[in-house]
C-alpha atoms as one frame of an Amber mdcrd trajectory, in Angstrom:
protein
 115.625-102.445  11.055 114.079-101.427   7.478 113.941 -97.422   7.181 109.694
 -96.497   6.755 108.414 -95.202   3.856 106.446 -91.970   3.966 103.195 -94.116
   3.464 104.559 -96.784   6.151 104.938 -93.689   8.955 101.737 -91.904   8.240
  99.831 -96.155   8.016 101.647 -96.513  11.425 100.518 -93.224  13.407  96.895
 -93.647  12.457  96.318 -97.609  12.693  94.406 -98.196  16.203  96.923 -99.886
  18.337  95.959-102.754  20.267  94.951-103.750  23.528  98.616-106.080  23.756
 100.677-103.314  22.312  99.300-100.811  24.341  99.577-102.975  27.124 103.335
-104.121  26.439 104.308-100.188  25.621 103.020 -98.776  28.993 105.007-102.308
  30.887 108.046-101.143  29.423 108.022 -97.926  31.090 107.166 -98.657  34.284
 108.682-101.991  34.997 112.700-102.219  35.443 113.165-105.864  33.486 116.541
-106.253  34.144 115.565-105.940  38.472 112.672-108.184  37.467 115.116-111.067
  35.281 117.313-111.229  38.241 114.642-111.657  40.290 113.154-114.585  38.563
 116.342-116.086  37.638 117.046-118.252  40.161 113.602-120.065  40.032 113.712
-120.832  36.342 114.979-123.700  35.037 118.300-123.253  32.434 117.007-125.047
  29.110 119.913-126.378  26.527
C-alpha cells in the first residue's frame, strides 16, 4: 500500500463516494464472509 500524500487524504475525504463503494463498505460490516464462503463452498465448482 502507497503512503497518501497530504493532497491525496484531503482529495479522498471530500470526493462523493459512490453508490458501489458505499454499498460494498456498509456489506463488509454487517455480513460475516468467512460464515458466508463456507456456506457457498460446497456448491461452487473448484476451477484450475
Amino acid at each position: 500500500m502507497n503512503q497518501m500524500s497530504c493532497s491525496d487524504f484531503e482529495y479522498a475525504s471530500k470526493r462523493k463516494q459512490p453508490r458501489r463503494e458505499h454499498f460494498l463498505a456498509e456489506m463488509a460490516g454487517v455480513v460475516l464472509w468467512s460464515g458466508l464462503v463456507v456456506l457457498i463452498e460446497p456448491c461452487c465448482p473448484k476451477g484450475g
